[in-house]
N, C-alpha and C positions, 0 to 999 in steps of 0.2 A: 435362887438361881432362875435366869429368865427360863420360860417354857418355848413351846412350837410356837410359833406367827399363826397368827389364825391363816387360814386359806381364802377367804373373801378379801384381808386387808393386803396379803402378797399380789395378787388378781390387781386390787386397787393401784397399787406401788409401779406395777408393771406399764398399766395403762395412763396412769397421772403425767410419768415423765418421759416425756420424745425421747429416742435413742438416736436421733441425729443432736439434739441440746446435750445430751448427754457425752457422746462421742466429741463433739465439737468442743469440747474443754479440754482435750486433747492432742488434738493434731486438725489442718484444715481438709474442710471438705468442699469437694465442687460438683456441678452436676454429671451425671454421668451418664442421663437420658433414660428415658423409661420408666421417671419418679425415683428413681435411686442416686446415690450420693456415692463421691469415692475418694480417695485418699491414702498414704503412704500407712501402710501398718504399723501397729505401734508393736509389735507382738513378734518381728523380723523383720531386718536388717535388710529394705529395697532401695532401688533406684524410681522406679515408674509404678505407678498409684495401681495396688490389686485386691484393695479391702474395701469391700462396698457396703454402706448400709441400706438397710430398704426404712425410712419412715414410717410407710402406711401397713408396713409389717410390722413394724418392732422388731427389726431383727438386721445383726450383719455377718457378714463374712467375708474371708480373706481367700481369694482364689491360686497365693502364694504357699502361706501355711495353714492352711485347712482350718483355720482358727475360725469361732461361728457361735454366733447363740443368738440371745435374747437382750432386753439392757442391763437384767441382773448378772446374765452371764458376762458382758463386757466388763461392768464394774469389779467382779470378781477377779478374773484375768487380770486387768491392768493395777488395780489395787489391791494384788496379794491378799484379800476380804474373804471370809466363809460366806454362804446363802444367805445367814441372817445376817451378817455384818451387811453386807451390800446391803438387805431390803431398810436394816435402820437407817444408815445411809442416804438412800433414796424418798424413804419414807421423810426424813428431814428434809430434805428438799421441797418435797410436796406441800409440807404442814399435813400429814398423815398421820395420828394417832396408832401407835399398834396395838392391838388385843395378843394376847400370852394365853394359852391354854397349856394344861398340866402343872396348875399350882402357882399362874399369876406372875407378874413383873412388875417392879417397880423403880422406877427410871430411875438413870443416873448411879444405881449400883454395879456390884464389880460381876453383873452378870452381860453389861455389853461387852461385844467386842472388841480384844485388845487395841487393836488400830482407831476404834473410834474414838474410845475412852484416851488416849494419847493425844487425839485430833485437839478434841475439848480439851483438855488441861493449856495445851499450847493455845486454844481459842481463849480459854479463860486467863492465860498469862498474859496473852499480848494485850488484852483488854486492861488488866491491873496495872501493867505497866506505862501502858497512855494515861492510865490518871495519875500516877504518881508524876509525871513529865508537869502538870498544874502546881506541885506542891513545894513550899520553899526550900526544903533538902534538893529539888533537884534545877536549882537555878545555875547551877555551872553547866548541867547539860544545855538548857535552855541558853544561856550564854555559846556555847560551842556552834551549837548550831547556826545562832545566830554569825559567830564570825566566819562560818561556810556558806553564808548565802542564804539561809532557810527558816524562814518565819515560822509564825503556828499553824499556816493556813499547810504547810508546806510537812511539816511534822505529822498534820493529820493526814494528808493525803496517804502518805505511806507508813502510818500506824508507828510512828516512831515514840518511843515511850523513857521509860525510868525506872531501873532495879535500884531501890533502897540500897545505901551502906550497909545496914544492919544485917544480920548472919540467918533468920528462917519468916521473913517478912512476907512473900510467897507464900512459902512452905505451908505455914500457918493459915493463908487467906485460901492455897488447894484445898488441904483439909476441910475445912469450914464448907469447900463446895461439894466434898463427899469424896474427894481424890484418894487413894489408900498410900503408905508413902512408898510403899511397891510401885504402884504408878508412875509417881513421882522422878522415884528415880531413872525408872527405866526411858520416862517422856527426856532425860538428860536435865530437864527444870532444877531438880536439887541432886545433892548427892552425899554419900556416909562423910560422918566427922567421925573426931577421935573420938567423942563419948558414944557413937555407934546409934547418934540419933541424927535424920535427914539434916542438911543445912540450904541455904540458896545458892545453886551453882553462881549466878550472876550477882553480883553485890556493888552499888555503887558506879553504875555503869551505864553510858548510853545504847537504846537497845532497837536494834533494826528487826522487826520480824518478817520471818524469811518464806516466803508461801510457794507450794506446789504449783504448777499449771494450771489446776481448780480451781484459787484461792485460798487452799485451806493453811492455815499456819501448822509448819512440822518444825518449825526450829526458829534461831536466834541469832544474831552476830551482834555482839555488846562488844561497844570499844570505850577501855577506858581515859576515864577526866583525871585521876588528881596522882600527885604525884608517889604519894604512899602507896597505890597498888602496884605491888610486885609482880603481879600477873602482865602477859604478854599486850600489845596495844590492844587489838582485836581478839575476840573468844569466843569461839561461836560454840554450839549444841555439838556433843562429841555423836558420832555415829549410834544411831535407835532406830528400831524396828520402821520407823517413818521416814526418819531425816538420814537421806546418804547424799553426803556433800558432794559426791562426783555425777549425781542424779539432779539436781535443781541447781538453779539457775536466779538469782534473785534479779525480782524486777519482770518474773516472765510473767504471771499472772493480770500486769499491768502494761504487759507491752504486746500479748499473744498478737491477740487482733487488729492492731496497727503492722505488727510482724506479716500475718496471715494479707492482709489488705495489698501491704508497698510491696511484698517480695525482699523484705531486706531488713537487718536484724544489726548493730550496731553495740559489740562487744569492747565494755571500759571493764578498769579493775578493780573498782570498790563501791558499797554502798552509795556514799554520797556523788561518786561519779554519776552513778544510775540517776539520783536523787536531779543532780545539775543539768545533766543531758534532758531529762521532761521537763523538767521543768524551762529551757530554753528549745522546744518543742519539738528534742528529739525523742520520740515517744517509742521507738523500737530499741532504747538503750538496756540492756542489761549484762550482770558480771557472774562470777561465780564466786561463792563463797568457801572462802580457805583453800583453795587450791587451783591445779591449774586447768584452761580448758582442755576438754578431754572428749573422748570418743562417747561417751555416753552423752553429754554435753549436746555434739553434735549431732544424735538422733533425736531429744527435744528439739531443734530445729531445724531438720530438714524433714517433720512431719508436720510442721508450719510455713514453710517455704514450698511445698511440694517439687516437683520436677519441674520448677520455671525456666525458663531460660532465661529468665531476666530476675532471676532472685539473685542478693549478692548478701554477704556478710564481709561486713567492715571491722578490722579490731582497731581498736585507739591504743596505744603504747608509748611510755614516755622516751624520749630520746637517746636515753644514758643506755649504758651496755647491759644493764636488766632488760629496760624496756626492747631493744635490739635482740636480745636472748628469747625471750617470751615470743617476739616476733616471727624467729627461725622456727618455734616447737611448732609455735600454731603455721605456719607451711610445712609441718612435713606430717600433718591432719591434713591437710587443703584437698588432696586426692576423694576423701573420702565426702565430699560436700559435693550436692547435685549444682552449685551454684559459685557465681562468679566469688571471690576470695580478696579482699584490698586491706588496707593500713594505712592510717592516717595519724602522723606520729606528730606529737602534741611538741607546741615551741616550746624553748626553754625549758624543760624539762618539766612544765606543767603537767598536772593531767586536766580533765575535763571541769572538776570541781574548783582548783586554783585559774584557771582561764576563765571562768564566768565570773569569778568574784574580779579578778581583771580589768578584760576587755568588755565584760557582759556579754549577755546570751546570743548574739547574731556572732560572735566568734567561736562559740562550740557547736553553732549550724555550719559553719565557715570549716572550720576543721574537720567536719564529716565530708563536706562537699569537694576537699582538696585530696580526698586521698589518692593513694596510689596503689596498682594492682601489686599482690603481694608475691607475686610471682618476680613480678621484676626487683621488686626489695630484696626478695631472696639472694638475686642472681648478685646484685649490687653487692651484697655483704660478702657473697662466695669470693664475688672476684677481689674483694677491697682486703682480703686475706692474705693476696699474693702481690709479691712484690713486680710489678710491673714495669718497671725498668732495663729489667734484664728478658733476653731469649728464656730464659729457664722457666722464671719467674710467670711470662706469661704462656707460656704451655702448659704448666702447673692448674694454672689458674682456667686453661680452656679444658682440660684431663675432665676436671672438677665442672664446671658448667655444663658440657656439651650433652652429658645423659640427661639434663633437664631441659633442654631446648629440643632434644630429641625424644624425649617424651608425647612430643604435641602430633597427634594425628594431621591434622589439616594441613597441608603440606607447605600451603601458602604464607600461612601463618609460622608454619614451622621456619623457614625461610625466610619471613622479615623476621623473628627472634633471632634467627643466625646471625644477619648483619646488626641486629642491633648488638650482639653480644660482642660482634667484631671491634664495635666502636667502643663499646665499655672496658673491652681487653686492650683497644689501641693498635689494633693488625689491620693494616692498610688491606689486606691483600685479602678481601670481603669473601672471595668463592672459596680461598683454602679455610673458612670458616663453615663456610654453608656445606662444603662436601666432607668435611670433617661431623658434621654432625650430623648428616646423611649415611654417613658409615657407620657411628655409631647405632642410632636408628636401625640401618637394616641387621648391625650384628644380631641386634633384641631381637628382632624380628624373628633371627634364625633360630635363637634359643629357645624364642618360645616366651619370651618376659617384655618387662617393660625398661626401656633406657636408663630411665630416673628412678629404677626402686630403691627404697630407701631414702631418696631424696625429695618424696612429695610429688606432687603433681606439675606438669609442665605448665609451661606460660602463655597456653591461649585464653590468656584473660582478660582480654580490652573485650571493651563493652558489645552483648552479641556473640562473640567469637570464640567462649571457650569451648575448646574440643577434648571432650573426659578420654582416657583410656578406656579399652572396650569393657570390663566390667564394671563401671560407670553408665554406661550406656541402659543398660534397662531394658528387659525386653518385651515386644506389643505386646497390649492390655489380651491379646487374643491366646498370646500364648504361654501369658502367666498362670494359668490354669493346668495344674497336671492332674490328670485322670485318674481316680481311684483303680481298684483294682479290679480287671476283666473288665475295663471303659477302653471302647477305639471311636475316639470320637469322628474319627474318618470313617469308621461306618455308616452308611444311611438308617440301617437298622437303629442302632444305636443314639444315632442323633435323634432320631424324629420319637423314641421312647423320650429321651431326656427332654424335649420339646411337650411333649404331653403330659409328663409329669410335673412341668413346669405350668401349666395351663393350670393341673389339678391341684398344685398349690396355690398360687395367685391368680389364679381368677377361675372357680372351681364351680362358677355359673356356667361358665359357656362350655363346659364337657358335661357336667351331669345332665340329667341322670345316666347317662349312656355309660360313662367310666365306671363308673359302679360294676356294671356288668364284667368287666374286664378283670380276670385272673390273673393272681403274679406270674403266670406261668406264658402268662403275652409278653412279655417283659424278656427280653435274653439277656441283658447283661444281670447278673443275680446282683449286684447292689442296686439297680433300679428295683428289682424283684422284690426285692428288701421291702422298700421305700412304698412300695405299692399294696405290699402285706398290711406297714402300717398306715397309713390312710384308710386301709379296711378295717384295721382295728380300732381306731379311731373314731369309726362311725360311718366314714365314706364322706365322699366329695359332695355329695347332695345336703349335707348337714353344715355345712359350710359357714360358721357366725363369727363372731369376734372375735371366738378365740380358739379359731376353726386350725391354725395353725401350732398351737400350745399345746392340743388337744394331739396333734400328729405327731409334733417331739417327745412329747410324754411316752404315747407308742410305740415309739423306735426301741425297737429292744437292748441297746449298746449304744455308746458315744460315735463308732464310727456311722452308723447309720442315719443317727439322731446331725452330724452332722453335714450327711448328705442331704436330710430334707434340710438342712437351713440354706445351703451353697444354691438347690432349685429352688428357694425360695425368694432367694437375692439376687441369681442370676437375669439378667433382662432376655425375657423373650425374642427373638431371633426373623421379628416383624414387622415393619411398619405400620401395617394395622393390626391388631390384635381383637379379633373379632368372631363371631361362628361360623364364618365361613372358614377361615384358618384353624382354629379349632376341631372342625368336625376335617379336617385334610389330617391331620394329625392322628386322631380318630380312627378314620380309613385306613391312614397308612400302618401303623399299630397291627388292629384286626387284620387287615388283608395278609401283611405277611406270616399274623400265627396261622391265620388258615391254609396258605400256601405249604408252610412248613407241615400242618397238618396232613394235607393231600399228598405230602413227597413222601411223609413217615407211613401213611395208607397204598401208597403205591407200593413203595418196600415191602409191607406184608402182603400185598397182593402176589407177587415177586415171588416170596419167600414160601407162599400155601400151594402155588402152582395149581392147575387146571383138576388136579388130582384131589382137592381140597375137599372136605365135606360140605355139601350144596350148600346145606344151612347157615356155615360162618361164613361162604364165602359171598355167600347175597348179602350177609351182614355189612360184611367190608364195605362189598361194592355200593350198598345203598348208602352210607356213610361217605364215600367216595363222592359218589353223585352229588347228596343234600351238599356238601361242603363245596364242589363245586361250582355249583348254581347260585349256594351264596357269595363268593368269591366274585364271581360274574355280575351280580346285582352290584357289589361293594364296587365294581367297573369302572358300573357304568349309569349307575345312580349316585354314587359318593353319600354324605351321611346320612341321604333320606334311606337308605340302604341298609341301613346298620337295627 
């Protein structure tokens, strides 16, 4: 069984890999001033970017859900990993060696981490399986492919491979790499037969390997070639601890950053759709595997889209009443996208994969660039429901549209979707349109909701112009931030503490040695007080080295505290220049007011001993009194040469 990580190679692991490279395999990130980085949290459910990393920290935090650490602590969080799972992990990345203390390790046994050891098996499948695709058993795959459009160069690019016919071909080649068939099974790879020994889930079948956001391979969708398998077209990897099919997205690992780059993200329904779309150089295409899009789906991409206003996601859908079906689900998701929503629905009931082998590749650029916003699709199929011939028919049919035209904030907008709805109904008479879906509108208003709930998002979607419902909106970056507890950030007090401890984490030269001096008990709000405890426990702000921040986490007695210094340590200072002249104001202002507060709690007991006092405490006081206020007065009117 593996031991501890040694504590120099953890140290090494920490400092080897960026926590912005690291983060950025995840969702994008843009500048956010001050050397820090920022972007939609992966950790909850935003509209407008509140999770900042610091690079030259190593370190992020989310000023929505207080979420915060280091790079191991990201990894951990967002990959469900224990401390050691993350550090091998990251350690692989590195090319880091680790040292095991108490009794030694030795790789590849079943003393890594479950998640990792899963990673690898599917890393070592998809590998077996690329070479089996060279081999003459799998020349019908190789055929298939070819009559989709897709040579070897095309094969290789997305790891497309070959499960043998035969029943433990796999099974047989894991083992050999030290896999247990507990692994095994649980990776989805094989699974029990009747004699109660593993077999290969995938037999005789072409095989897509399906990668995370990362790259790493978690799963499989094998669709079968010949006609004796009984089994379903496609088969992908059932639900494991890795691969949840409503979680990935295949094709995202190879489309992230052409995604992150355009603002725009172009959703077909099948592998080889993916496979045709790059290959005729739409490079943001990807699908989902076995199922349909869904909510989870769409928080992989709108932490790649961030809050653009000019980010759009296109779905392709084929014509016929599936593809029209599939169409209506994915609008009545559309609300919950920070970004424009269109459909571009393939001729002839193509999809994207039979169009290129077709017309060739400038006609599946052709089909993205034609589409149409899906808001008006929507309303188009609403209204094509009712028979519009008759008075009835089309009342019906405006009952049914007006809550989604009246959904739309922008008033203007909301009013040319009126009269366009007029025309789509056939109602000459454009204002009993516009005022009718003006009443609707204000009725929401009254209740309290929105026109169109339940029916998705309104139709301000031409280009520029969509207007979200107000929890769409997102609110400024300023006031995503709520205050732990006994924090009034509208205090000055309070501000100019958080200001200084911000100093004494990131940039812990320009207050020492003076901070040092400084007692938690200068601090009023008691979680700064915290925070300032440990820094002193830590060693103090004058010892300030590499891992002068590590050293202050460690210290924090508890997670909530531990992640208050991470929030001041990501937070950007509050300065255009960040300097000792602002430093030592922060300084001043600090001391001045514990001395102030001291002199008022001195006055009080001056107060309270009255004239009657015995001589002796009361010179006490009052010479206390005195010193304090002559310091006070220096701190005036000398500022830090004072201090």
């Amino acid at each position: 069984m593996a031991g501890r990580i040694n504590d120099d190679d953890v140290k090494a692991v920490r400092d080897a890999v960026p926590i912005d490279a690291v983060v950025s395999e995840y969702l994008q990130l843009r500048n956010a001033g001050g050397g820090n980085l920022k972007g939609l949290c992966p950790f909850h459910d935003e509209k407008s970017p509140s999770f900042q990393v610091s690079p030259s920290k190593g370190l992020y935090h989310c000023f929505g859900c207080q979420a915060g650490g280091d790079t191991l602590d990201f990894v951990m969080k967002i990959d469900h990993l224990s401390f050691s799972e993350a550090v091998e992990r990251l350690a692989g990345t590195a090319g880091i060696t680790l040292r095991y203390e108490e009794g030694g390790y030795t790789p590849g046994q079943s003393g890594r981490g479950e998640r990792i050891r899963l990673v690898e098996a599917n890393k070592a499948a998809a590998q077996f399986y690329v070479d089996q695709l060279d081999g003459p058993e799998a020349e019908i795959g190789r055929k298939f492919l070819a009559s989709r459009g897709f040579d070897q160069g095309a094969a290789a690019h997305f790891g497309v491979g070959y499960s043998p016919a035969g029943w433990d071909h796999l099974t047989r080649f894991l083992r050999g790499k030290g896999f247990t068939d507990k692994e095994l099974i649980l990776s989805g790879l094989s699974q029990d037969s009747r004699s109660g020994k593993p077999i290969d889930r995938f037999r005789g079948r072409l095989m897509w390997p399906i990668r995370d956001i990362t790259g790493e391979v978690v799963g499989f969708g094998a669709r079968k070639l010949r006609d004796d398998d009984n089994g379903p077209k496609y088969l992908n990897t059932p639900e494991t601890p890795i691969y949840k099919k409503s979680q990935v997205l295949y094709g995202i690992d190879l489309a992230k950053k052409e995604i992150a780059k355009t603002s725009s993200a172009v959703v077909v329904e099948g592998y080889t759709d993916v496979m045709a779309c790059h290959l005729a150089g739409v490079t943001t295409a990807i699908a989902t595997c076995g199922t349909a899009f869904g909510g989870d789906h769409i928080k992989i991409l709108r932490r790649l889209l961030m809050d653009n206003a000019t980010a759009e996601v296109i779905f392709t859908f084929d014509g016929d009443a599936a593809g029209q079906k599939a169409a209506l689900r994915a609008f009545e998701d559309d609300q919950k996208f920070a970004a424009e929503t269109s459909i571009a629905i393939t001729p002839g009931g193509m999809d994207p994969c039979d169009l290129r082998l077709a017309e060739g590749d400038a006609a599946v650029a052709a089909l993205v660039s034609s589409r149409t916003p899906l808001f008006e699709f929507a309303l188009r199929q609403m209204v094509a429901r009712h028979n519009l011939e008759n008075p009835a028919g089309r009342a019906a049919a405006l009952d049914e549209a007006a809550p989604i035209v009246a959904a739309i904030k922008n008033i203007a907008i909301q009013h040319e979707s009126a009269v366009q709805l007029a025309g789509m109904l056939g109602i000459r008479d454009e204002q009993f349109v516009v005022k009718r879906v003006s009443q609707v509108a204000r009725w929401a208003r009254e209740r309290g909701g929105r026109p169109g709930q339940g029916h998705g998002q309104g139709p301000g979607q031409q280009q520029g112009a969509r207007t979200r419902p107000a929890h769409d909106q997102g609110a400024p970056e300023a006031a995503a931030h709520t205050p732990g507890p006994a924090l009034n950030l509208r205090s000055p007090a309070h501000r100019t503490e958080r200001e200084l401890l911000k100093l004494a984490l990131q940039r812990p030269a320009l207050v020492s040695p003076a901070f040092d001096a400084y007692g938690p008990d200068e601090f009023t709000a008691p979680p700064y007080a915290t925070v300032r405890q440990a820094i002193q426990d830590a060693g103090g702000a004058s010892l300030g080295t590499d891992d002068y921040l590590a050293r202050v986490r460690d210290a924090a007695p508890n997670d909530t505290v531990r992640a208050m210094v991470t929030e001041l340590a990501v937070e950007a200072i509050h300065a255009k220049t960040v300097d000792e002249i602002y430093a030592g104001v922060q300084l001043v202002q600090v001391r001045l007011r514990a001395v102030d507060r001291r002199v008022h709690d001195i006055q009080g007991t001056m107060s309270r001993l009255g004239p009657n006092a015995p001589a002796e405490q009361l010179a006490a006081v009052q010479e206390e009194l005195w010193v304090l206020q002559q310091y006070g007065q220096r701190l005036r009117n000398r500022g830090a040469e004072g201090l």
